[in-house]
LUMVEXZA-418969 format. One record per residue (C-alpha): residue number from 1; residue in three letters; x, y, z. Coordinates in nm, 2 decimals. Example, Ala and Ser with C-alpha at 12.3 -4.5 7.8 and 13.67 -1.06 7.14 Angstrom:
+-----+------+--------+--------+--------+
| seq | type |      X |      Y |      Z |
+-----+------+--------+--------+--------+
|   1 |  ALA |   1.23 |  -0.45 |   0.78 |
|   2 |  SER |   1.37 |  -0.11 |   0.71 |
+-----+------+--------+--------+--------+
//
This chain:
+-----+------+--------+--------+--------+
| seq | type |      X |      Y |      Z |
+-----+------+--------+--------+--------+
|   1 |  UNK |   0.00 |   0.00 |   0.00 |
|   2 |  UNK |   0.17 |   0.32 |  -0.08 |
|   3 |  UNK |   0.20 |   0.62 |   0.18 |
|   4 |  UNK |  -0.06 |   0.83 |   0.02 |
|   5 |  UNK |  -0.34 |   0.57 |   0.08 |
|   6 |  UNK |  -0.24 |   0.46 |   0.45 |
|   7 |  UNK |  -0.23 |   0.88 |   0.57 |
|   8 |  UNK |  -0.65 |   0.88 |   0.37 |
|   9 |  UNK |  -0.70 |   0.55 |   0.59 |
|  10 |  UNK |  -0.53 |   0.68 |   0.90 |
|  11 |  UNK |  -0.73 |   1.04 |   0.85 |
|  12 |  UNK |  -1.05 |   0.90 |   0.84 |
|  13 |  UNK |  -1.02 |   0.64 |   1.08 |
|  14 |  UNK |  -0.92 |   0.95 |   1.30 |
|  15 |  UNK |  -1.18 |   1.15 |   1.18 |
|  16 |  UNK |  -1.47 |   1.05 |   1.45 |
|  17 |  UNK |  -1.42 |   0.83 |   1.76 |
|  18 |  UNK |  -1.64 |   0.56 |   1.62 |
|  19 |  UNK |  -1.65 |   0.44 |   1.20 |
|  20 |  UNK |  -1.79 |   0.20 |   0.99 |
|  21 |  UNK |  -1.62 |   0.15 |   0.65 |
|  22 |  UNK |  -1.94 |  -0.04 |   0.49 |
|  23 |  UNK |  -2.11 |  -0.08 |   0.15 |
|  24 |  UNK |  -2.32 |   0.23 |   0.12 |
|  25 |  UNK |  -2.39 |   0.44 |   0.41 |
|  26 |  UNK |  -2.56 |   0.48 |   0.75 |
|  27 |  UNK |  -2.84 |   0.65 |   0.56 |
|  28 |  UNK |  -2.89 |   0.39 |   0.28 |
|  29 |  UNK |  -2.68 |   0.02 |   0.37 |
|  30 |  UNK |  -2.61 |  -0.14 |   0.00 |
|  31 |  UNK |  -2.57 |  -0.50 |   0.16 |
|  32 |  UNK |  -2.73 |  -0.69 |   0.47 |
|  33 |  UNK |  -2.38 |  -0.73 |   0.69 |
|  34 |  UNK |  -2.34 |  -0.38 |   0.63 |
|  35 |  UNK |  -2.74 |  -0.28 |   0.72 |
|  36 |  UNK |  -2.68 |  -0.53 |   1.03 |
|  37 |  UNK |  -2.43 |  -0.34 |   1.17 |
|  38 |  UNK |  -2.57 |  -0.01 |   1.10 |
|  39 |  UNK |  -2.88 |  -0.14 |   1.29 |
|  40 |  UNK |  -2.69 |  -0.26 |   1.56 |
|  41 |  UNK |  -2.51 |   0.09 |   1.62 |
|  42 |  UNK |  -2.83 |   0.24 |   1.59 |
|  43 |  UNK |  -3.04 |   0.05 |   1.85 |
|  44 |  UNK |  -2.73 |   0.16 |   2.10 |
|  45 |  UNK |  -2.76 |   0.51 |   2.03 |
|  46 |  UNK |  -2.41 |   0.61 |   1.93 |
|  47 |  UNK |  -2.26 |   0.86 |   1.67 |
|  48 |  UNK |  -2.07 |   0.71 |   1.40 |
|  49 |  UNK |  -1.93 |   0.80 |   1.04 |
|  50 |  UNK |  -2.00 |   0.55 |   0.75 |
|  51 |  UNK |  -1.73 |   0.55 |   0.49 |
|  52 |  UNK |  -1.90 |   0.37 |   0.13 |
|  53 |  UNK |  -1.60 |   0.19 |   0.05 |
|  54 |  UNK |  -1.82 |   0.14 |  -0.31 |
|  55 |  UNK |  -1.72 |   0.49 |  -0.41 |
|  56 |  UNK |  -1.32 |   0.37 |  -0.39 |
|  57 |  UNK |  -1.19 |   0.05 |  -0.55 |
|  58 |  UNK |  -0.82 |   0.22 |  -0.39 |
|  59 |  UNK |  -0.97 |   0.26 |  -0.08 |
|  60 |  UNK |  -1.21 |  -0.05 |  -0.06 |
|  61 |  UNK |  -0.87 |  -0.29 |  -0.16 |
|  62 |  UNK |  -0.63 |  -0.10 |   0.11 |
|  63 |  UNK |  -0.85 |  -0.10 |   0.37 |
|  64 |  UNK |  -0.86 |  -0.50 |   0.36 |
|  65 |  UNK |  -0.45 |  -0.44 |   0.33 |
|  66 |  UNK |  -0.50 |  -0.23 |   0.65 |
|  67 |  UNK |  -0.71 |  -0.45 |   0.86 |
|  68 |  UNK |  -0.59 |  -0.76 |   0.76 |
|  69 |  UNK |  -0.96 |  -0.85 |   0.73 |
|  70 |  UNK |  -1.09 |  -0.94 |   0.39 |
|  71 |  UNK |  -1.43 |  -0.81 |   0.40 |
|  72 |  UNK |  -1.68 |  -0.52 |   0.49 |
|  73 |  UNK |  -1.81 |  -0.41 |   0.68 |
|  74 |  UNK |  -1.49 |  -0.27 |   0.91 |
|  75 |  UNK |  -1.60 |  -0.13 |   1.21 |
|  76 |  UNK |  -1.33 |   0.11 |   1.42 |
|  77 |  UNK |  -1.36 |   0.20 |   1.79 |
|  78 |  UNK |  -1.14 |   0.49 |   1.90 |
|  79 |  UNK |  -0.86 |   0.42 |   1.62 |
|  80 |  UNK |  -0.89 |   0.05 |   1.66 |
|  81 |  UNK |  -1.04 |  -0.24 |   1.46 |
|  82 |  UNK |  -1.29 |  -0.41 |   1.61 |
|  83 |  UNK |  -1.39 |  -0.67 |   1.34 |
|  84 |  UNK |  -1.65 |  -0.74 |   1.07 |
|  85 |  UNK |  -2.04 |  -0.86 |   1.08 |
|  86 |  UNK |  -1.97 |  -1.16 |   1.29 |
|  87 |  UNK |  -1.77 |  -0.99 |   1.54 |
|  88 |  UNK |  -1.99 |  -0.70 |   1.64 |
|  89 |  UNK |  -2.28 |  -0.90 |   1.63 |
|  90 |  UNK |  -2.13 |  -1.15 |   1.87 |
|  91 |  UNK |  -2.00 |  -0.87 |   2.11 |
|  92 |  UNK |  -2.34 |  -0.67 |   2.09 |
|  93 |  UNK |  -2.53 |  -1.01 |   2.21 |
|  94 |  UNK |  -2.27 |  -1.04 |   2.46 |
|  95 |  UNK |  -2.30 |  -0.70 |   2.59 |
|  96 |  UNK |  -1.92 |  -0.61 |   2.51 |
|  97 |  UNK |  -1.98 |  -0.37 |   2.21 |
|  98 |  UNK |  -2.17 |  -0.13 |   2.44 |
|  99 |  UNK |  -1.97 |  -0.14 |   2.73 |
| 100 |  UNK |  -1.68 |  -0.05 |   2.43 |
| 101 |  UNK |  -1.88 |   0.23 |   2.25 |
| 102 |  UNK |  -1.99 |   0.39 |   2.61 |
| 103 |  UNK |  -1.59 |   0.42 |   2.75 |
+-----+------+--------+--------+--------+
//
């Protein structure tokens, strides 16, 4: 991945405390893991910023580079990754997410 890519990555993964690199956005989800997760942040009541990694093939290929994680959505908790689908859904039913999103 060349610098140029990592510092746009880096800048919006700093950009808001919690993000979601998904397919679409918050306002209009373009796949079901990517709705899921939105729905899931939603019912919890937290801010977030949704990054359509759709509009990017650059972006949507280096964020996978990033993360090591092949797939979206990419969900980021104070400049960390958290995981995918699976993972949030497992920690929201667990009742880790929300003790994470309300540090």
């Amino acid at each position: 991945m060349n610098e140029e890519l990592k510092q746009e990555i880096d800048t919006l993964i700093e950009s808001d405390s919690i993000v979601l690199f998904m397919k679409g956005d918050k306002a209009m989800p373009m796949c079901g893991f990517s709705r899921h997760v939105c729905q899931i942040l939603n019912e919890l009541g937290v801010e977030y910023t949704s990054v359509n990694i759709l509009e990017s093939d650059d972006l949507r290929s280096g964020l996978k580079e990033y993360s090591q994680w092949p797939t979206f959505p990419q969900l980021y908790v104070n400049k960390e990754f958290i995981g995918g689908c699976d993972i949030v859904d497992e920690m929201y039913h667990s009742g880790e997410l929300s003790e994470l999103l309300n540090k």
